[in-house]
SEKOL-922438 format. One record per atom (N, C-alpha, C): residue number from 1; x, y, z. Coordinates in steps of 0.2 Angstrom, whole numbers, plus 5000, padded with zeros to 4 digits. Atoms other than C-alpha are relative to their C-alpha. Layout:
# residues N
   nr  east  north    up
  NUM     X      Y     Z
...
END
This chain:
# residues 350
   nr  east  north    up
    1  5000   4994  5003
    1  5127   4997  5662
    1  4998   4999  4992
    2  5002   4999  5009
    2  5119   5001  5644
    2  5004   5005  4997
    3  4997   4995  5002
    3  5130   5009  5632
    3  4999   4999  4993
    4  5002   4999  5008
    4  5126   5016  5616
    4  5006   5004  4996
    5  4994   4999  5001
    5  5140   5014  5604
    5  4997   5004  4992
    6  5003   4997  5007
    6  5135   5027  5588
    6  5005   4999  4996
    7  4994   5003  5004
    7  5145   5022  5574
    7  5005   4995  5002
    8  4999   5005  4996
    8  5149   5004  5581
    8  5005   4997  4994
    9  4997   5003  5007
    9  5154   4998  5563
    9  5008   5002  4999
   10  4993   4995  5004
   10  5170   5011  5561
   10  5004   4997  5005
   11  4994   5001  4999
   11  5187   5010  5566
   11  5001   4998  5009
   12  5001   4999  4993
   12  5185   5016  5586
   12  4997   4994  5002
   13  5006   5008  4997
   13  5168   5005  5590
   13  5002   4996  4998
   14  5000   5007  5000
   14  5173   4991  5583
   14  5003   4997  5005
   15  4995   5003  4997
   15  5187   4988  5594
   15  4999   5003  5007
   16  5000   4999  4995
   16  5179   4997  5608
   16  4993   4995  5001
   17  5004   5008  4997
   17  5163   4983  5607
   17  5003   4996  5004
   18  4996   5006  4999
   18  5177   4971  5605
   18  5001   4999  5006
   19  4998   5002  4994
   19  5183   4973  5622
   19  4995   5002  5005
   20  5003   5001  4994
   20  5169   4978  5632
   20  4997   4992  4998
   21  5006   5007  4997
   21  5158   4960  5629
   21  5008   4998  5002
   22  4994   5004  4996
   22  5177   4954  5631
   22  5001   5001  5009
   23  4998   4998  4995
   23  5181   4963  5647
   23  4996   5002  5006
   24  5007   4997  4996
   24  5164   4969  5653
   24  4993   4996  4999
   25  5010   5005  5002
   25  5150   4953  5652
   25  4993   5003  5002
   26  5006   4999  4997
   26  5140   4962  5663
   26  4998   5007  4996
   27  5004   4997  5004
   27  5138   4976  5651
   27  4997   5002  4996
   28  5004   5003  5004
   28  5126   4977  5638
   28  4999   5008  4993
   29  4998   4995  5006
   29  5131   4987  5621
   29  4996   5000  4995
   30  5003   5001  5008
   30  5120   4994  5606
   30  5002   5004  4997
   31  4998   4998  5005
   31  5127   4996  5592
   31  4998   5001  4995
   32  5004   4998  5005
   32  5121   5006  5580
   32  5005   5005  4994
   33  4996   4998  5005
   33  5129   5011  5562
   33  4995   4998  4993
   34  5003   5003  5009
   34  5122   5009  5541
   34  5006   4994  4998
   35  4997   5004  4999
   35  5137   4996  5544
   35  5003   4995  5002
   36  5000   5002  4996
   36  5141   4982  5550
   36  5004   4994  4999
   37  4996   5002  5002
   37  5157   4975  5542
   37  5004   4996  5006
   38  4996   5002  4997
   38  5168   4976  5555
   38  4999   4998  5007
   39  5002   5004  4995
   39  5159   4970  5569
   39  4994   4993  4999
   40  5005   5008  5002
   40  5150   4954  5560
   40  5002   4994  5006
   41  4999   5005  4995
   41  5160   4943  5572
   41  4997   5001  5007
   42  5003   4998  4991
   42  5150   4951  5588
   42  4994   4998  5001
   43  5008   5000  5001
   43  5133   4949  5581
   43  4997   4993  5005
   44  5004   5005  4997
   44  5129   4932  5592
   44  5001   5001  5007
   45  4998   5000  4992
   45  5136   4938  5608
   45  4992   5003  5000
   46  5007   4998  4996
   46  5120   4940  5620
   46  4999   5008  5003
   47  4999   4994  4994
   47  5125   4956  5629
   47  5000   5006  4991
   48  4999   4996  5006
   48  5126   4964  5610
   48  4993   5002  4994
   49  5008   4997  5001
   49  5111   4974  5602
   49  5003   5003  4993
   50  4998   4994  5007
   50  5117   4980  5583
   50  4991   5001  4997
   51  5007   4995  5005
   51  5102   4992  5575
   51  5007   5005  4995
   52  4998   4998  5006
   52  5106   4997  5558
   52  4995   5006  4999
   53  5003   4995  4994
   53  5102   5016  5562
   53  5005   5005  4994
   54  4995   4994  5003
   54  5108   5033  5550
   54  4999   5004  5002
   55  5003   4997  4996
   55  5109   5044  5562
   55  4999   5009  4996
   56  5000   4993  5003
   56  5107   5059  5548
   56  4991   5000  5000
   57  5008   5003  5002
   57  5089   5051  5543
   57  4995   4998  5004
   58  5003   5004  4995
   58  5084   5039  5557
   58  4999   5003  5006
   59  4998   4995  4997
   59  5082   5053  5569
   59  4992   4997  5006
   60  5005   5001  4995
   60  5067   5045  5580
   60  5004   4996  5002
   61  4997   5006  4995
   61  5075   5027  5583
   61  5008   5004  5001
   62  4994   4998  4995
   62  5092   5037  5587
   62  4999   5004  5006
   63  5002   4996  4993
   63  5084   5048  5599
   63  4997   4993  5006
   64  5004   5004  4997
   64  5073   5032  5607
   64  5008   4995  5002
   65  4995   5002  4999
   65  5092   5025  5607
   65  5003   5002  5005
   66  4996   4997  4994
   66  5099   5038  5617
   66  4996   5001  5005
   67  5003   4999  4992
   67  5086   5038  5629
   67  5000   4993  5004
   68  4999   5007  4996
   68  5086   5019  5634
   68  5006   4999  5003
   69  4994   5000  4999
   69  5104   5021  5635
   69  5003   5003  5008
   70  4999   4997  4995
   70  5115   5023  5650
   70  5007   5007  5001
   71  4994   4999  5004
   71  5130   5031  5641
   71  5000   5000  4994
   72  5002   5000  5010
   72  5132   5037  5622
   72  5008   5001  4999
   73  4996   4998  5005
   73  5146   5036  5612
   73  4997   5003  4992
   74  5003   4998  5007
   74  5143   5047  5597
   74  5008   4999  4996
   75  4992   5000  5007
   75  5158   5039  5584
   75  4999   5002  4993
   76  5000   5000  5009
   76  5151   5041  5569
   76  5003   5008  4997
   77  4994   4993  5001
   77  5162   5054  5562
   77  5003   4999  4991
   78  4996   5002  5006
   78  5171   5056  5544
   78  5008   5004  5002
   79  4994   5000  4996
   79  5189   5058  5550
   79  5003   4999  4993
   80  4995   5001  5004
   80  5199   5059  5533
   80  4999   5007  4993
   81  4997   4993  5004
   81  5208   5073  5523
   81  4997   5003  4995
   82  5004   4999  5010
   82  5204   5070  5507
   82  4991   5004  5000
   83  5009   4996  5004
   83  5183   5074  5511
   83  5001   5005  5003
   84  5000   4995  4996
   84  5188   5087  5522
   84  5001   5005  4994
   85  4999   4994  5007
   85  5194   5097  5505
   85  4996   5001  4995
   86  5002   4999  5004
   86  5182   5090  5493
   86  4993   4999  5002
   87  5008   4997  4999
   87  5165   5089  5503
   87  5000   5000  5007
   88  5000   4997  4994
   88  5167   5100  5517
   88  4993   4999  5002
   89  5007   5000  4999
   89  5148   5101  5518
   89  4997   4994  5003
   90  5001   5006  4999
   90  5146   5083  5520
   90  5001   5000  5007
   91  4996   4999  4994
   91  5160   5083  5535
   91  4995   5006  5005
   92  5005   4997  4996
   92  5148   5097  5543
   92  4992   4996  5002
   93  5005   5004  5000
   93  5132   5087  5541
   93  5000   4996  5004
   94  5000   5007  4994
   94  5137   5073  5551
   94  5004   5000  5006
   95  4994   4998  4995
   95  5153   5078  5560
   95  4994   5005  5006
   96  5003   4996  4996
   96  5142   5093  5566
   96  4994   4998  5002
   97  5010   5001  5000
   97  5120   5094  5565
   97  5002   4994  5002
   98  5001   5006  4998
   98  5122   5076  5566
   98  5000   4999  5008
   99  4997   4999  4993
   99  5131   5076  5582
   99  4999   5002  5004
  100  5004   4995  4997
  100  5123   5089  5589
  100  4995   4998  5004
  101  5005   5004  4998
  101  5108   5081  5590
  101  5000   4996  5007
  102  4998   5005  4997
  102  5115   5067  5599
  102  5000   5006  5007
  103  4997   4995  4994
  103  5123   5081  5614
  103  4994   5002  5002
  104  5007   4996  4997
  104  5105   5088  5615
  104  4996   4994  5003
  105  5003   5003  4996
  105  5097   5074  5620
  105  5002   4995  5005
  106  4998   5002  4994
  106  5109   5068  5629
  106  4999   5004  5007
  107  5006   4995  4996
  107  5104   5082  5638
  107  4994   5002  5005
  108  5005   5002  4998
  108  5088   5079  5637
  108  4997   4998  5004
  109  5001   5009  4994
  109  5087   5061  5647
  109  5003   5000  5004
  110  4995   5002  4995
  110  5101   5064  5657
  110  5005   4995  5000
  111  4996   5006  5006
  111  5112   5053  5646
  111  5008   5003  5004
  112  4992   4996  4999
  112  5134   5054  5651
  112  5000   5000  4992
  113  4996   4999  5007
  113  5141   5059  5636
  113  5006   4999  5000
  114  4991   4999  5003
  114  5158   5054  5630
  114  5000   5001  4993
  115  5002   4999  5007
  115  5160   5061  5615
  115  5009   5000  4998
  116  4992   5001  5003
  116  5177   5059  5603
  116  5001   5008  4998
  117  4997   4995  5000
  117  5184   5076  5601
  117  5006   4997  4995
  118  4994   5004  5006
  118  5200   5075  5590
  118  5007   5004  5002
  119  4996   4996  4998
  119  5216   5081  5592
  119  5003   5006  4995
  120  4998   4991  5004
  120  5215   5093  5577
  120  4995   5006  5001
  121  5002   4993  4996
  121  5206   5105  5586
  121  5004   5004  5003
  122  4994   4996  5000
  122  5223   5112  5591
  122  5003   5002  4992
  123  5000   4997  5004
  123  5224   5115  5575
  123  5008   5003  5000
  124  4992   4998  5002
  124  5243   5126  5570
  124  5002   5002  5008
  125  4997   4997  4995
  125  5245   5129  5589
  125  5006   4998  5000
  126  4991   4999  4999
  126  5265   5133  5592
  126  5000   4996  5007
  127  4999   5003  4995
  127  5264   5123  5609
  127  5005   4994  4999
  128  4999   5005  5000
  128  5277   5110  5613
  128  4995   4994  5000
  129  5002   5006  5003
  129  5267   5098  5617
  129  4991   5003  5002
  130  5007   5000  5000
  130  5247   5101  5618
  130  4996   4999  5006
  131  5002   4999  4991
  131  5237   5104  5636
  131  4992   5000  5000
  132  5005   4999  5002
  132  5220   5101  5635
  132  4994   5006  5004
  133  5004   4994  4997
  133  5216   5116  5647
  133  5004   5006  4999
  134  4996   4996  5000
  134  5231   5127  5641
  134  5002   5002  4993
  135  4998   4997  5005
  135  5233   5127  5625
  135  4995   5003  4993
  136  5003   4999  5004
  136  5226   5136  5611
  136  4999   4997  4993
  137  5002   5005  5005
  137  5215   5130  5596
  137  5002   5007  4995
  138  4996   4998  5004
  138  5223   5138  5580
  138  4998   4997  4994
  139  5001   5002  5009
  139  5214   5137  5562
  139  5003   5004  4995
  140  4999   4997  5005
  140  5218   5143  5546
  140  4992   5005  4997
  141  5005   4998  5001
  141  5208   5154  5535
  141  4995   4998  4995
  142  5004   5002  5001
  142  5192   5151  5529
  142  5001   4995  4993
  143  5000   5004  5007
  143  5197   5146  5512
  143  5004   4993  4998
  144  4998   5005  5001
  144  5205   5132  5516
  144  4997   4996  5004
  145  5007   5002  4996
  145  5192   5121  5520
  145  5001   4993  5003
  146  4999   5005  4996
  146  5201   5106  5527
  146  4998   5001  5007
  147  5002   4999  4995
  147  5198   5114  5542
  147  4993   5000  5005
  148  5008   5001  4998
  148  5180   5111  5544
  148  4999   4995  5004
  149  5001   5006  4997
  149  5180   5096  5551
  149  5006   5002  5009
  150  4996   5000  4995
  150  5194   5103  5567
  150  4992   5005  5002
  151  5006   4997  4997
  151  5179   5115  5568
  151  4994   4999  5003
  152  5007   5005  4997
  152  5165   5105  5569
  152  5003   4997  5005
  153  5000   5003  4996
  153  5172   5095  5582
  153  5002   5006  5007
  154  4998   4995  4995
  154  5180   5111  5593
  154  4992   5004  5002
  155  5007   4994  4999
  155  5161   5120  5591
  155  4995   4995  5005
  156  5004   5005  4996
  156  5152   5103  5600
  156  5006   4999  5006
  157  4997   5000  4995
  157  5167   5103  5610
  157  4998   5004  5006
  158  5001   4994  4994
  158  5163   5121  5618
  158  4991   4998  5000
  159  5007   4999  4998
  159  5143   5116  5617
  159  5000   4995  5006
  160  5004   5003  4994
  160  5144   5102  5629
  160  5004   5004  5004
  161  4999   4997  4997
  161  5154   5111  5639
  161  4996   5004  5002
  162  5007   4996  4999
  162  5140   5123  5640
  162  4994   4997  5003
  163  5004   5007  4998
  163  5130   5107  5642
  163  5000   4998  5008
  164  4996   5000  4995
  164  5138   5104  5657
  164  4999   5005  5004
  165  5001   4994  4997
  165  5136   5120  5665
  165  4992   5004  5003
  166  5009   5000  5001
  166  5118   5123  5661
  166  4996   4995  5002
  167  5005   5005  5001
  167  5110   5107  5660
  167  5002   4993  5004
  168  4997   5006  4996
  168  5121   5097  5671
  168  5003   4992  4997
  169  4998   5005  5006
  169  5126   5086  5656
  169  5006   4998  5003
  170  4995   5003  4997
  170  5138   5072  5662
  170  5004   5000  4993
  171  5000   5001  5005
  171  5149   5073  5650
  171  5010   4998  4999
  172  4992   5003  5001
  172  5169   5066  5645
  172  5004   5002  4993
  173  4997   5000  5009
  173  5179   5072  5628
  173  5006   4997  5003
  174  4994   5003  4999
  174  5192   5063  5624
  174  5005   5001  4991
  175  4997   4998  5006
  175  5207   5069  5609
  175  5002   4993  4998
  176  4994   5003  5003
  176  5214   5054  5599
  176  5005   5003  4997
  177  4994   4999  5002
  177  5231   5058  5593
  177  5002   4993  4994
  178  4997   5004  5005
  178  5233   5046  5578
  178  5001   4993  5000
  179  5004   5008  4997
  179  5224   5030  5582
  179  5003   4997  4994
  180  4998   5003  5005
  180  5232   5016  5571
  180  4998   4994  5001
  181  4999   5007  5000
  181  5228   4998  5570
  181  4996   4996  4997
  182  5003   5003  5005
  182  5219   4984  5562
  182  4992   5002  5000
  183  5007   4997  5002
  183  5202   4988  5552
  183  5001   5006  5001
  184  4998   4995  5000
  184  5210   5005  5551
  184  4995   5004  4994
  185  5002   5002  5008
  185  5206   5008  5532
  185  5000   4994  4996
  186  5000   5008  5006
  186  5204   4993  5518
  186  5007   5004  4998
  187  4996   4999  5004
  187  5220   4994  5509
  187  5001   4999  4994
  188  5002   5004  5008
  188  5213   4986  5494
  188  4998   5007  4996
  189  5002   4991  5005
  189  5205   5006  5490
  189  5005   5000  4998
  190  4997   4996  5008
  190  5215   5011  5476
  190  4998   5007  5000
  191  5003   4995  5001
  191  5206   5026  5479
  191  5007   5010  5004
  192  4995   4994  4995
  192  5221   5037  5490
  192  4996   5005  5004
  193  5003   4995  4995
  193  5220   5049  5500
  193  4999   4999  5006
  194  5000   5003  4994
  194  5218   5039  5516
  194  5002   5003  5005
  195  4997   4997  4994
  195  5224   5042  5533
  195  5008   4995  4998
  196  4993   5001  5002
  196  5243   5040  5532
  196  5005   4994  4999
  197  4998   5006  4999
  197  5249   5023  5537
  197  4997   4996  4996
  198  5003   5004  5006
  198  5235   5014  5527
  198  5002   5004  4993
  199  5000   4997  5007
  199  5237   5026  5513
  199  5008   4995  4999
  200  4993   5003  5002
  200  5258   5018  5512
  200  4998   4994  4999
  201  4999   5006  5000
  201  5253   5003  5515
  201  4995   4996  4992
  202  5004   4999  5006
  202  5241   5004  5501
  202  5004   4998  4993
  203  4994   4998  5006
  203  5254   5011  5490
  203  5007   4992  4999
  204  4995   5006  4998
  204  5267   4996  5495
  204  4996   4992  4997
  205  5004   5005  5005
  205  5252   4983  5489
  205  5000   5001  4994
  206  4999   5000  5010
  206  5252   4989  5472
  206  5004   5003  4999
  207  4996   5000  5006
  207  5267   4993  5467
  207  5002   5007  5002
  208  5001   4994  5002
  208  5268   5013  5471
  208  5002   5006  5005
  209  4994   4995  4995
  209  5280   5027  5476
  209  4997   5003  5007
  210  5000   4993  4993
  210  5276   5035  5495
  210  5001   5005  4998
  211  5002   4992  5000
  211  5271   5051  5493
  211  5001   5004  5005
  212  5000   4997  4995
  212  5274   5063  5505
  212  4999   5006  4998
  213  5001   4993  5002
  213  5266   5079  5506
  213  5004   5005  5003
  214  4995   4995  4996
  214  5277   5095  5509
  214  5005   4997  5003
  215  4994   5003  4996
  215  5292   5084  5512
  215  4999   4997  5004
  216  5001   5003  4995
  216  5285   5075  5526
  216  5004   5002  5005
  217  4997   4997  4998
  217  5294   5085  5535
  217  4992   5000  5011
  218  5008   4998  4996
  218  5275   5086  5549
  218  5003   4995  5007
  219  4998   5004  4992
  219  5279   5079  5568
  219  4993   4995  5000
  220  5006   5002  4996
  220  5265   5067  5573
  220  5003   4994  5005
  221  4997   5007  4996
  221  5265   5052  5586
  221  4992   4996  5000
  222  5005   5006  5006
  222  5254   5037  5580
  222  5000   4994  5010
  223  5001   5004  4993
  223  5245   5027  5595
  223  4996   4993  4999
  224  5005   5007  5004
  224  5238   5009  5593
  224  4994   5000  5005
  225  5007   5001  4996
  225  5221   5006  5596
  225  4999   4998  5006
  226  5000   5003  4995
  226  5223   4995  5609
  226  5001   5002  5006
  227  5000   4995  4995
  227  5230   5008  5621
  227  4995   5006  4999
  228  5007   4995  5000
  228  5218   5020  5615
  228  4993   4997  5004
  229  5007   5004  5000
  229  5203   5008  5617
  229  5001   4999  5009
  230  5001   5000  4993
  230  5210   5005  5638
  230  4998   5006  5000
  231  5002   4993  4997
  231  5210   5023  5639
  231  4992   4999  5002
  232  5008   5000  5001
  232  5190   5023  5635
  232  4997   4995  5004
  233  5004   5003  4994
  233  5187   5007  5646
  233  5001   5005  5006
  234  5000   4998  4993
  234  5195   5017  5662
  234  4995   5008  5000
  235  5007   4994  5000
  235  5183   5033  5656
  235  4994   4998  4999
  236  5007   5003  4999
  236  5169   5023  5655
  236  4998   4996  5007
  237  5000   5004  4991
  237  5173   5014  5673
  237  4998   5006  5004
  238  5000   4995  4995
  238  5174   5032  5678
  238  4999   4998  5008
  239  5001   4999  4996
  239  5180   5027  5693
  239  5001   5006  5007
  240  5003   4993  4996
  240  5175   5039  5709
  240  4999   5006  4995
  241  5003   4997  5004
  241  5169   5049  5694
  241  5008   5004  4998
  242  4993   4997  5002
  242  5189   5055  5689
  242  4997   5002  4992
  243  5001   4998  5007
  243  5180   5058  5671
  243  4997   5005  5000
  244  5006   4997  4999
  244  5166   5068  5675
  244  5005   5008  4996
  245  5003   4991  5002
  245  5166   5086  5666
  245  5008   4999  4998
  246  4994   5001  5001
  246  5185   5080  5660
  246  5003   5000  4991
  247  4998   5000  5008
  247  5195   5082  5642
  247  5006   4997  5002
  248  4993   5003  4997
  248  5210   5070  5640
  248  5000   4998  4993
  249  4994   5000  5007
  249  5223   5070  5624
  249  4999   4990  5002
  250  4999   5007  4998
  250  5224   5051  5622
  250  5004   4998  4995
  251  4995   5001  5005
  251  5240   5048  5612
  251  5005   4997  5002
  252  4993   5003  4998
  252  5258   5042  5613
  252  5006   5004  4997
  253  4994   4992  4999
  253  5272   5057  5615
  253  5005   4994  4997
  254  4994   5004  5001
  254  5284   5042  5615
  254  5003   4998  4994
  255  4996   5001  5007
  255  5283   5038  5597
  255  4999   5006  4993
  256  5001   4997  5001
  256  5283   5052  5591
  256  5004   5001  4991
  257  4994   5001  5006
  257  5292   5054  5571
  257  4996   5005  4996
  258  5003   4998  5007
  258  5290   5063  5556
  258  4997   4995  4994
  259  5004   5003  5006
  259  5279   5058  5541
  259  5007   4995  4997
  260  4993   5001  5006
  260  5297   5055  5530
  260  5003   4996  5005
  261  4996   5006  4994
  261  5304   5044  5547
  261  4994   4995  4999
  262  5004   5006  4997
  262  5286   5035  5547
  262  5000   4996  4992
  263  5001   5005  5006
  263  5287   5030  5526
  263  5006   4995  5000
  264  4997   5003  5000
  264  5305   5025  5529
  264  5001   4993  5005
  265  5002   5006  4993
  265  5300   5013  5546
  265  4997   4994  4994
  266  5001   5004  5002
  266  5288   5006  5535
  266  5002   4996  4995
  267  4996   5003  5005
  267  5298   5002  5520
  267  5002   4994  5002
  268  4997   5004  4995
  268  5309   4992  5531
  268  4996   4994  5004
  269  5005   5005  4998
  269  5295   4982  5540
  269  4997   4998  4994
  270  5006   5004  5005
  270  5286   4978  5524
  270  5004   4996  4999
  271  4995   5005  5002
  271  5303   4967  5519
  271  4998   4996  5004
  272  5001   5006  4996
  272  5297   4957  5530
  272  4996   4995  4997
  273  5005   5005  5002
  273  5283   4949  5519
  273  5004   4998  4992
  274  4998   5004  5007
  274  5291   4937  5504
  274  4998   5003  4995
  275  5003   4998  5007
  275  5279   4942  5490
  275  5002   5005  4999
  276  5000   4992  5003
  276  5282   4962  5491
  276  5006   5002  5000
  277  4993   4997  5000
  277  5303   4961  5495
  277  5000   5003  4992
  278  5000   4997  5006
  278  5304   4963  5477
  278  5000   5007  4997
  279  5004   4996  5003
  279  5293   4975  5472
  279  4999   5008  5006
  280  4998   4994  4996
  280  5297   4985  5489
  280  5007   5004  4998
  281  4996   4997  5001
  281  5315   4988  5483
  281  5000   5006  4997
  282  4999   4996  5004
  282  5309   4998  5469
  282  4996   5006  5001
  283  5004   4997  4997
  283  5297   5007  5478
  283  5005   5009  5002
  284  4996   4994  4999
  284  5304   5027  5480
  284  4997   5002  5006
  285  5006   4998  4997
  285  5298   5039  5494
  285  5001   5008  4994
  286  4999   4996  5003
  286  5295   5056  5484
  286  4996   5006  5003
  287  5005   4993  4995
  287  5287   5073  5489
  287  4996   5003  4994
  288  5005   4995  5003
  288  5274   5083  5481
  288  4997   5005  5005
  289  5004   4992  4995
  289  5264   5099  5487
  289  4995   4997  5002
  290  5005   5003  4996
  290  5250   5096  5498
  290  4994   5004  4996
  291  5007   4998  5007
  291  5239   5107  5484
  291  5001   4995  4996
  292  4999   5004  5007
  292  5245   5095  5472
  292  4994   4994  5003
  293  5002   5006  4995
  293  5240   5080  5485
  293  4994   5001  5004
  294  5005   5001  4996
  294  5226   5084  5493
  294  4992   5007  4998
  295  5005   4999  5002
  295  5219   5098  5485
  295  5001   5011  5003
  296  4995   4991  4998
  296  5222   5120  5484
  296  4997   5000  5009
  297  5002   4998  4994
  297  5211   5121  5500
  297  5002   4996  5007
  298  4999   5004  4995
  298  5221   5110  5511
  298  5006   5006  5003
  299  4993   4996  4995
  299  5234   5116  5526
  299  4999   4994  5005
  300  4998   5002  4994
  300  5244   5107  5536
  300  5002   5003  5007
  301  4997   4999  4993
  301  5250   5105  5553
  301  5008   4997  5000
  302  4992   5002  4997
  302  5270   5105  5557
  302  4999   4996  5006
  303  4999   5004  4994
  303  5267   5097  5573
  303  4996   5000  5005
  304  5008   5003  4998
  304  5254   5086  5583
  304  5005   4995  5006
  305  4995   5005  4996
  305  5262   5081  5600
  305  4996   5001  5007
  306  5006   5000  4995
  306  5249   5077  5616
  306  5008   5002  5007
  307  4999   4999  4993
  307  5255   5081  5634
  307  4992   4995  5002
  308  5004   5007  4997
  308  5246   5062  5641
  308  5000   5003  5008
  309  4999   5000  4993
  309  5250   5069  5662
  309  4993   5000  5002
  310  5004   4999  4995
  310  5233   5074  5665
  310  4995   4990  4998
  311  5002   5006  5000
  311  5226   5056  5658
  311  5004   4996  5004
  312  4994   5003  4996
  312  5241   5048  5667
  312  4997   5002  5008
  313  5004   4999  4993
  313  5234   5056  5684
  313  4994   5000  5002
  314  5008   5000  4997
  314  5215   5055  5685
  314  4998   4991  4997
  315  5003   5008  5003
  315  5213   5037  5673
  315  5006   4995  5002
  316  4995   5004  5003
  316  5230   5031  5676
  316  5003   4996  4996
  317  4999   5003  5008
  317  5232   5027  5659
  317  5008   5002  5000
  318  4993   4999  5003
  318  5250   5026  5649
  318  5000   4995  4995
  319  4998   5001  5005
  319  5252   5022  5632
  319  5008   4993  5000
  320  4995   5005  4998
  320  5261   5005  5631
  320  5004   4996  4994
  321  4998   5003  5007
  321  5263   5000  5613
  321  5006   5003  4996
  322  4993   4996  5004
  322  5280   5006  5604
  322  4997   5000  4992
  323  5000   4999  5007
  323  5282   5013  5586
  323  4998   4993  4996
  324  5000   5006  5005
  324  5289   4997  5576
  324  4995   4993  5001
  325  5005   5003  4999
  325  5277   4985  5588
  325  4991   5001  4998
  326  5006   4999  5003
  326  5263   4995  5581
  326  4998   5000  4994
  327  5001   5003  5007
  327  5266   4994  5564
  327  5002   4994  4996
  328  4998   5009  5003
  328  5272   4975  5564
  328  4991   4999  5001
  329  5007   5001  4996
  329  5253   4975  5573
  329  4996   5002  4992
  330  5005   4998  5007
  330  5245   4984  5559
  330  4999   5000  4992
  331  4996   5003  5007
  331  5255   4978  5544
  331  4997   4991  4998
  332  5000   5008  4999
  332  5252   4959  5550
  332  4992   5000  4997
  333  5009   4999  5000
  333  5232   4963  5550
  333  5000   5003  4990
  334  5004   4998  5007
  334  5229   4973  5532
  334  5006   4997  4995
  335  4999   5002  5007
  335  5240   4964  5521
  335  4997   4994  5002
  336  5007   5006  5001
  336  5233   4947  5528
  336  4997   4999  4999
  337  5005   5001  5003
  337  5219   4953  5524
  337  4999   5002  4992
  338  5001   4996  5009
  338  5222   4960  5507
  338  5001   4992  4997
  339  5001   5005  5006
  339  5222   4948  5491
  339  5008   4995  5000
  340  4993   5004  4999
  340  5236   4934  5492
  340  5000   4999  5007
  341  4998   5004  4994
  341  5235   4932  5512
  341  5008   4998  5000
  342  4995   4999  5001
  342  5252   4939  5512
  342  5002   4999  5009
  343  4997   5002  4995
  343  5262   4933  5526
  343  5006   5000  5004
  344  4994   4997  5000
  344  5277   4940  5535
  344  5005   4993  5000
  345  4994   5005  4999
  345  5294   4930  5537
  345  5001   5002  5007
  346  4997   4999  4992
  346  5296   4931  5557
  346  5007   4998  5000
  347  4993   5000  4999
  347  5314   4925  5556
  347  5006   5004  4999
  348  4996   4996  5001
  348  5319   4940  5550
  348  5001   5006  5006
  349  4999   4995  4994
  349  5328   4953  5562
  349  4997   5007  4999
  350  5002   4996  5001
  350  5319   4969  5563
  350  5005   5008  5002
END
């Protein structure tokens, strides 16, 4: 099998490369991204095809891409708050038109589509826990433009579905719920605003109070890549075709916490690295408004909590990683790699 990893460079792709040449020699991945950071360790496997490809520009070789192909992942995505508020337009461009594209000509060629959907396309819905057939998508209004981005991905959500009906488009979404692990964000940006976990851990290398917007008071549950990243081998094995025309939440109910329970976990594990006890004692968590933080046209989510049963019954997937073993995982990873090649104390009790 041929499988074209769109945005191979980022967060997801890297770690889904990773494990197909590991896991899957016989199948043969091209990766394509403007890029190619986090997958530089991959570039001499044989089975592995990187083209340095923007899919906003390069719109021939991305088409000539998805037609040689046997499967597309379209990841290339901007996935973070901050441009959601300050360049909405952007987040459409690529989030949407961009990716559009791609679904069309998957279309075209008779390409599967697995396409990343997100779990903020539920959006404020009141449901305990989120159903990917049951529950309602729920935005704010227009003038709070973080929302673009749950909409761009909920509007290609309903076209392949469409896709799918009409065109007989094969096709798979799948919701991350708060993918966390190593090569998340750099923690070295000083720039803030990040996604949550690297944002603290951020703050914790320099010196710098956790923030919490509106209290921290927000439910989410935090999945590490690794169990995310099985997920997608068994939807891509699709075996007896259990994926086909399928949507599946792929998260972790089990750790589920508030923001203000996840600054104070980390706190606590970052004691763990010699150089930063110090400088972590002094470290406060503190609250501010999320206009203050993120910008007038942001709106949050009180609470972000998948219902896993239908992945649990058609992939037999289940979420295997616990909270604190996820963030010793993604702690141990970006401060190693930050400046100092800081180093935890293992003999400490956690």
């Amino acid at each position: 099998m041929k499988i074209l990893i769109i945005g191979a460079g980022g967060f997801i792709g890297s770690h889904l490369c990773e494990e197909i040449l590991k896991s899957h020699k016989d199948w043969r991945v091209i990766a394509a991204d403007i890029t190619s950071d986090k997958i530089r360790h991959l570039m001499s496997e044989g089975n592995f095809d990187f083209r340095r490809i923007d899919i906003l520009t390069d719109l021939a070789r991305t088409e000539e891409s998805v037609e040689e192909c046997d499967a597309v992942f379209p990841l290339a995505a901007i996935a973070n708050p901050r441009i959601y508020v300050q360049d909405p337009l952007r987040v459409f461009e690529l989030d949407f038109e961009a990716n559009l594209r791609i679904v069309k000509w998957a279309a075209k060629y008779g390409k599967r589509l697995i396409f990343p959907s997100t779990s903020e396309v539920y959006g404020m819905c009141r449901d305990e826990e989120f159903t990917e057939e049951g529950s309602d998508c729920v935005t704010g209004p227009i003038c709070k433009q973080r929302w673009i981005y749950s909409c761009s991905k909920q509007m290609l959500d309903r076209v392949i579905y469409a896709c799918g009906i009409r065109d007989n488009l094969r096709y798979t979404l799948f919701r991350p719920f708060n993918w966390v692990g190593p090569r998340l964000d750099d923690i070295n940006d000083e720039g803030g605003r990040s996604r949550v976990v690297t944002q603290f851990l951020s703050n914790i290398l320099y010196g710098k109070d956790l923030v919490l917007a509106d209290g921290g008071a927000q439910i989410r549950c935090f999945t590490f890549i690794a169990d995310g990243i099985d997920a997608l081998i068994k939807i891509t094995e699709n075996k007896d075709n259990c994926a086909d025309g399928q949507i599946f939440n792929i998260g972790n109910p089990y750790n589920r916490c508030s923001i203000r329970e996840l600054a104070n976990r980390i706190l606590r594990l970052a004691e763990r690295y010699p150089q930063l006890k110090d400088s972590v004692a002094k470290i406060k968590i503190v609250d501010a408004a999320s206009s203050d933080y993120y910008g007038k046209s942001y709106q949050d989510v009180l609470k972000r909590v998948p219902s896993v049963k239908k992945a649990e019954e058609l992939l037999g997937w289940k979420p295997i990683t616990g909270m604190d073993e996820l963030l010793i995982k993604t702690m141990d990873f970006c401060f190693g790699a930050a400046g100092g090649q800081l180093r935890p104390d293992r003999s400490l009790q956690i």
